[in-house]
C-alpha positions as CSV (number, residue, x, y, z in Angstrom):
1,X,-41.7,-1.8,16.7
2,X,-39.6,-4.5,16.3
3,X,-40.1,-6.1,19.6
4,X,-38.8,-9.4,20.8
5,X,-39.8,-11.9,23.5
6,X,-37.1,-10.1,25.9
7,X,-38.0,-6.8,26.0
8,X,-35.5,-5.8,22.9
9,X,-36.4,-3.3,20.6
10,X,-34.0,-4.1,16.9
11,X,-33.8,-0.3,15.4
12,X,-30.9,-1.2,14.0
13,X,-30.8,-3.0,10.4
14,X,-28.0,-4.6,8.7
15,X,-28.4,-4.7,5.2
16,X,-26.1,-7.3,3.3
17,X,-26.1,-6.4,-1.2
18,X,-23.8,-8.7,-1.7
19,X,-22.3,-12.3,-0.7
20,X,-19.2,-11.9,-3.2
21,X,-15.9,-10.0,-2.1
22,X,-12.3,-9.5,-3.1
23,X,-10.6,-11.0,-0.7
24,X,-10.4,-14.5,0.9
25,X,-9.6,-13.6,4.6
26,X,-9.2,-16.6,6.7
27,X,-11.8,-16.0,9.0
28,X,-14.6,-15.6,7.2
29,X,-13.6,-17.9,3.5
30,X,-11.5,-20.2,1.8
31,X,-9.2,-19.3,-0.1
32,X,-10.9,-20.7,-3.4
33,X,-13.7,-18.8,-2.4
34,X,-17.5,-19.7,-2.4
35,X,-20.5,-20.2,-4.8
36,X,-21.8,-17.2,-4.9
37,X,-25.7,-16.5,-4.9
38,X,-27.2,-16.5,-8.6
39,X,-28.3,-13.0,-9.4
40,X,-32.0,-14.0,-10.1
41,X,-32.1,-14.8,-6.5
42,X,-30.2,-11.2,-5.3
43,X,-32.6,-8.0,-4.0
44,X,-33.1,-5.8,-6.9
45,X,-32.4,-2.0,-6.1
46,X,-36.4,-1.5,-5.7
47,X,-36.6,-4.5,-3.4
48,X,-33.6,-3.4,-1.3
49,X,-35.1,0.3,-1.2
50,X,-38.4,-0.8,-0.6
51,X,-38.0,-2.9,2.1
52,X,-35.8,-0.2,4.3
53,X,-38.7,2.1,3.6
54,X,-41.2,-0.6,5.4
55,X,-38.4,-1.2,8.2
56,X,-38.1,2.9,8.6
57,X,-41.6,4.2,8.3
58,X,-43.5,0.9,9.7
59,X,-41.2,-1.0,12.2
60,X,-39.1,2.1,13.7
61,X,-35.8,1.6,12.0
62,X,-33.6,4.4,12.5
63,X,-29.7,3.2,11.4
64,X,-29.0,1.1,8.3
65,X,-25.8,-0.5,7.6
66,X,-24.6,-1.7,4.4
67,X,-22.9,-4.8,4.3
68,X,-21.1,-7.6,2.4
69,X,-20.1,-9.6,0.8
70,X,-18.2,-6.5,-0.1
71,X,-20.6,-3.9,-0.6
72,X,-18.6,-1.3,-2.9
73,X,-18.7,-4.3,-5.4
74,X,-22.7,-3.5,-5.7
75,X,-23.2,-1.6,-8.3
76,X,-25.2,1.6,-8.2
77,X,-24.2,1.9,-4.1
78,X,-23.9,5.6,-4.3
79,X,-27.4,5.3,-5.6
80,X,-29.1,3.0,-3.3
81,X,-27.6,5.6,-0.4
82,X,-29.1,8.2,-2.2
83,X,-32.6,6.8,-2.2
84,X,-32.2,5.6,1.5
85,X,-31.1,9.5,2.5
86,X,-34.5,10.6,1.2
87,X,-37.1,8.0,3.2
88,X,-38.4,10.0,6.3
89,X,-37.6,9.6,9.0
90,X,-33.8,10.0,7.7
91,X,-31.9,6.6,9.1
92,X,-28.3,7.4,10.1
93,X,-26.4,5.7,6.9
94,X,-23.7,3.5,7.5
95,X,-21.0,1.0,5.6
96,X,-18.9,-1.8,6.2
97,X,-16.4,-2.3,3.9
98,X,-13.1,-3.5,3.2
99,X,-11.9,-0.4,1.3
100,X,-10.2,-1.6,-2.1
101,X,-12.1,0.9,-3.9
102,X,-13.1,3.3,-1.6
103,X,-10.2,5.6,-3.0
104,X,-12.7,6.0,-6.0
105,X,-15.6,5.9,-4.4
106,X,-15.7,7.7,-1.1
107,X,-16.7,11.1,-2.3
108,X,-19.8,10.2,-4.6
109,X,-20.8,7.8,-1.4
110,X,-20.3,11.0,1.0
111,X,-22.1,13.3,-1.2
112,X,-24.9,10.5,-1.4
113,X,-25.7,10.6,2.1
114,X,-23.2,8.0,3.8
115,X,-22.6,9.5,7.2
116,X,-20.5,6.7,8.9
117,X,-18.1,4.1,7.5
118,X,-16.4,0.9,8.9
119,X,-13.0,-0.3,7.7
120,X,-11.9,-3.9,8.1
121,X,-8.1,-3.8,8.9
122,X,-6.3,-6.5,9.9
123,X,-2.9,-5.7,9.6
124,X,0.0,-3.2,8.8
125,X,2.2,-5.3,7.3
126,X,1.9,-6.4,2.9
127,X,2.9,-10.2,3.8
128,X,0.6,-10.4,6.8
129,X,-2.3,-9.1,4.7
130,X,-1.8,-11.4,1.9
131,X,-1.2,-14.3,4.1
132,X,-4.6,-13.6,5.6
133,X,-6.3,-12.7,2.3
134,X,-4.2,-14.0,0.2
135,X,-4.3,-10.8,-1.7
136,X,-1.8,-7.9,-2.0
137,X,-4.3,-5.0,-1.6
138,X,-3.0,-3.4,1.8
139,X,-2.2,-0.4,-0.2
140,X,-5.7,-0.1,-1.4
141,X,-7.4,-0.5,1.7
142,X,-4.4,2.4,3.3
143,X,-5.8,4.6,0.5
144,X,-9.7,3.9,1.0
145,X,-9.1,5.0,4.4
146,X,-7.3,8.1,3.7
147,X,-9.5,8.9,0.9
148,X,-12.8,8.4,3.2
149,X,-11.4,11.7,5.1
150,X,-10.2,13.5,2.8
151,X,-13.9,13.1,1.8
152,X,-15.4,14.2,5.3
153,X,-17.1,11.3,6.4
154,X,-16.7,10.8,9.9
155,X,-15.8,9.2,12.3
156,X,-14.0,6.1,10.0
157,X,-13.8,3.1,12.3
158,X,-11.1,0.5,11.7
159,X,-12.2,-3.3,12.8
160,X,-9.7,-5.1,13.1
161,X,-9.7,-9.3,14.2
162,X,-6.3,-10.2,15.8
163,X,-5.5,-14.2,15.2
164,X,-3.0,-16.0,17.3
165,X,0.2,-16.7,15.6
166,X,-0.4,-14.7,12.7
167,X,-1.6,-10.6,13.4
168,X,-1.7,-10.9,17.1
169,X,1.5,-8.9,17.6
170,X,0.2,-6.3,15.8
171,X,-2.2,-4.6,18.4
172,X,-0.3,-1.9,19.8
173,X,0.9,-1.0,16.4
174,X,-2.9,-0.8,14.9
175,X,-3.9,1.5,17.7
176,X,-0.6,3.5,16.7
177,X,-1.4,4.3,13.2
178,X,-5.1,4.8,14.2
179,X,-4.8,7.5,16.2
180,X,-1.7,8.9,14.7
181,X,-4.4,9.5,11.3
182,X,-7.7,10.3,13.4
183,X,-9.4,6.7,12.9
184,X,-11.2,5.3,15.5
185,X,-10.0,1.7,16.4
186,X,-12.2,-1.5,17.0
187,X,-10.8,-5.3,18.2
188,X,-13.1,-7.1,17.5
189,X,-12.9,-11.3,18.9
190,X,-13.2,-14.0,16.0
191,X,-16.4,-15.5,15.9
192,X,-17.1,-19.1,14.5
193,X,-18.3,-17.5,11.3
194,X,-16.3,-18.9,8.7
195,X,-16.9,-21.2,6.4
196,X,-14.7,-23.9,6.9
197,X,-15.9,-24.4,10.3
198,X,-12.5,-24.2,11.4
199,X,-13.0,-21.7,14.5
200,X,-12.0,-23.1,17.9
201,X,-12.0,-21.4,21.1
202,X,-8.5,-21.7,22.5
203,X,-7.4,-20.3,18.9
204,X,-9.4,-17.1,19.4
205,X,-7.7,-13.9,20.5
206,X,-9.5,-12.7,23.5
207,X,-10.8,-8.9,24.7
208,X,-8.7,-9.8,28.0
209,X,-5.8,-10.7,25.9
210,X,-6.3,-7.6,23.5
211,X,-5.8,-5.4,26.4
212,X,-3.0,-6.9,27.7
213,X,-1.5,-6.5,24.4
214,X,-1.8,-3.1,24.9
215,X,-1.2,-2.3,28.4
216,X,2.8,-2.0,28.5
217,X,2.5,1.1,26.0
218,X,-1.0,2.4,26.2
219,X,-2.9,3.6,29.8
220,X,-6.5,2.5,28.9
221,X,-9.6,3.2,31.9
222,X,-13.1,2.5,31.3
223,X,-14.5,5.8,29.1
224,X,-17.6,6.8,31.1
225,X,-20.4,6.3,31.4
226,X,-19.7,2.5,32.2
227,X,-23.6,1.9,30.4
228,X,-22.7,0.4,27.1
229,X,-26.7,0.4,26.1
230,X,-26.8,-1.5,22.5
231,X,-23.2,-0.7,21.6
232,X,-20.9,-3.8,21.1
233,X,-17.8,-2.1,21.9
234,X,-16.4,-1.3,25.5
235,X,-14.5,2.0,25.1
236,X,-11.5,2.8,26.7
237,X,-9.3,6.2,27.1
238,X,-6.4,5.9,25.7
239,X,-3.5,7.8,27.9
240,X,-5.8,9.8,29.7
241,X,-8.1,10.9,25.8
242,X,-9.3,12.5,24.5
243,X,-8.3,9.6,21.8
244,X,-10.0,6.0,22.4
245,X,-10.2,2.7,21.2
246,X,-13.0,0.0,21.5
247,X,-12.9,-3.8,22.2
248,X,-15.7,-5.9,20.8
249,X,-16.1,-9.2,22.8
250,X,-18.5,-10.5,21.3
251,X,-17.6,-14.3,22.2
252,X,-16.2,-13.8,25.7
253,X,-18.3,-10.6,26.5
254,X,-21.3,-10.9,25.3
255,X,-23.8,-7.9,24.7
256,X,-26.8,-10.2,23.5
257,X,-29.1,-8.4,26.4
258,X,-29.3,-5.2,25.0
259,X,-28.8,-6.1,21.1
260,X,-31.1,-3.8,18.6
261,X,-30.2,-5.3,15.6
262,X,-31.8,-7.0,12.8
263,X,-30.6,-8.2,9.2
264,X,-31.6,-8.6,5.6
265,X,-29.2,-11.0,3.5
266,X,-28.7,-9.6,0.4
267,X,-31.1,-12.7,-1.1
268,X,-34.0,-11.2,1.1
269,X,-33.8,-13.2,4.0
270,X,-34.7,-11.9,7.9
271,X,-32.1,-12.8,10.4
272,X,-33.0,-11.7,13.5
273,X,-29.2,-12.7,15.3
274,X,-25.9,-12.9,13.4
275,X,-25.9,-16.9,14.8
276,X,-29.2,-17.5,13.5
277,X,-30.1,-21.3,12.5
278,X,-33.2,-19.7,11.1
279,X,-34.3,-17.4,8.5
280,X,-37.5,-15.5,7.7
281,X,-38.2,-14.9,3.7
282,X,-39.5,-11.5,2.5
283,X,-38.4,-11.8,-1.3
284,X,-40.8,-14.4,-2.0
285,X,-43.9,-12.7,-0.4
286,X,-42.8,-9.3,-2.2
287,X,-42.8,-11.1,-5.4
288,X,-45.6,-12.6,-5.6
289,X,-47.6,-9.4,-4.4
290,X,-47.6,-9.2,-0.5
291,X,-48.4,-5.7,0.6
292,X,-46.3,-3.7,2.8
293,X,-48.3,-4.2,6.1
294,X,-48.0,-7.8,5.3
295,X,-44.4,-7.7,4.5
296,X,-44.1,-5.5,8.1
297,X,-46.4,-8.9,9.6
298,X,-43.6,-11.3,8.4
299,X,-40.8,-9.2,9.4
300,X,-42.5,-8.8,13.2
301,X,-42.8,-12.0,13.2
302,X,-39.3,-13.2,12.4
303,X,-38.4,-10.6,15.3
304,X,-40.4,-11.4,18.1
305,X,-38.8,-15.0,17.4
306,X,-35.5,-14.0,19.1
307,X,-33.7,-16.4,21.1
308,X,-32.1,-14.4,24.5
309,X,-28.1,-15.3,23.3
310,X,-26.4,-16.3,20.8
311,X,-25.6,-19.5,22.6
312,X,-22.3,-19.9,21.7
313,X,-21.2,-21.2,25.3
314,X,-23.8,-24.1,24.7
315,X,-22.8,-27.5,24.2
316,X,-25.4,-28.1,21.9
317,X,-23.9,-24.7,19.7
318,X,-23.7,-25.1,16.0
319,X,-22.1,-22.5,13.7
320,X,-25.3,-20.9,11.4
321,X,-25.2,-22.4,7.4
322,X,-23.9,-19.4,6.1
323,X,-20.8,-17.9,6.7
324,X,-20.5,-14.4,7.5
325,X,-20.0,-13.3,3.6
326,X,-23.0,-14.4,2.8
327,X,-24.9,-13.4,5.9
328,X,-23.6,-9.8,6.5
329,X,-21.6,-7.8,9.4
């Protein structure tokens, strides 16, 4: 198992494919975007496959989530889900996206083996969106949504990060058009991930504040039971439920105690926290002939490294290298 220091048990892998995307949201790029990673240096399909099969057959993975970068821009996804839906046991298959061609691509991803999928959605409004990534694709990412039912996956999540003076208004309206078309909706706190470095507390959009956006038109109590486990999101009953939404505070309300995740950057790095200063290498040590139980050795060794916290109420707290594109959600 993938044990830490702590007691935690990571059965949960994050796997980024990509560090490129389609959009420049504030909060995570600039808008001239980034240097993205050289190919050469970028798992192959093999490596990608290979290395879940070590994490699911060795170290007791049983999710996987793809992530960016914008993963529908890898290409061959529908067949790197494919592959993972045959290692035994089965993972449960996940994706993060931002949806701009989802529309497309939901039904051959379905039919793969994709059995859960997470939509980034920030805003309702065409200005708003472009402001934030400066590009007009809200209409895309409305259609990937739609078209990720219409396919049968299920449940679709919606993230969605509220910023002050820009989307913040926008919280009782999100939770609106979520439940009026079935998707389930996550706020989810900004975290000093971008790559500016421009991410200060006081600007950050709090859980507390979240739910007080929503309290004049929405009764929300505690879904039970209270016992979050692993989960990042506190659920909450909306008008009575059986509909819900879910408030990720990851900055104010931190879940590091009970975190089972892990992640491999899409350049073969181990990252055993998303605020990681560190990283463990498995694409060199594949490439140059390690065996699988030494590639498992590595990997339990980048684990069991685990500080307890991210450490972001530290004094001492710097922001990881990478931004979150190039790390993955």
């Amino acid at each position: 198992m993938l044990a830490d220091s702590f007691g935690r048990i990571a059965t949960d892998l994050r796997i980024s494919l990509t560090d490129r995307c389609n959009l420049r949201c504030s909060y995570c790029m600039p808008a001239e975007g980034l240097d993205w990673l050289p190919g050469p240096l970028l798992l192959t399909d093999d490596e990608v496959i290979r290395l879940a099969r070590i994490g699911v057959e060795r170290l007791g993975i049983t999710e996987i989530r793809f992530t960016g970068g914008e993963p529908l821009l890898r290409r061959g996804l529908p067949t790197i889900i494919a592959r993972t839906a045959r290692l035994r046991p089965r993972p449960e298959i996940s994706l993060t996206t931002n949806a701009i061609g989802l529309a497309r691509l939901a039904e051959p991803l379905h039919a793969a083996g994709l059995d859960r999928i997470n939509v980034s959605l920030d805003t309702l409004q065409p200005a708003v969106f472009k402001t934030l990534s400066k590009r007009d694709r809200l209409a895309d990412v409305l259609a990937g949504l739609a078209a990720a039912t219409a396919a049968g996956i299920a449940p679709v999540k919606v993230n969605s990060v509220l910023m002050r003076g820009i989307n913040d208004g926008e919280a009782a309206s999100l939770l609106r058009y979520c439940l009026a078309h079935g998707y389930q909706l996550r706020f989810i706190e900004q975290m000093p991930l971008d790559a500016q470095h421009g991410w200060r507390r006081e600007n950050m959009v709090t859980a507390d504040e979240i739910l007080a956006a929503l309290s004049p038109e929405f009764s929300l109590t505690p879904d039970e039971p209270a016992e979050r486990g692993a989960a990042p999101a506190e659920i909450f009953l909306v008008d009575g439920g059986p509909a819900r939404v879910g408030v990720i505070g990851s900055v104010t309300r931190p879940f590091c105690g009970a975190c089972d995740r892990v992640r491999l950057t899409a350049d073969g790095q181990v990252r055993n926290c998303l605020f990681a200063r560190e990283e463990s290498d498995l694409r060199g040590p594949m490439r140059s002939g390690a065996t699988d139980g030494e590639l498992a050795a590595l990997w339990l060794r980048a684990v069991a490294a685990k500080l307890p916290g991210h450490g972001i109420d530290d004094p001492g707290f710097l922001q990881p290298a990478r931004p979150m594109s190039a790390i993955g959600g």
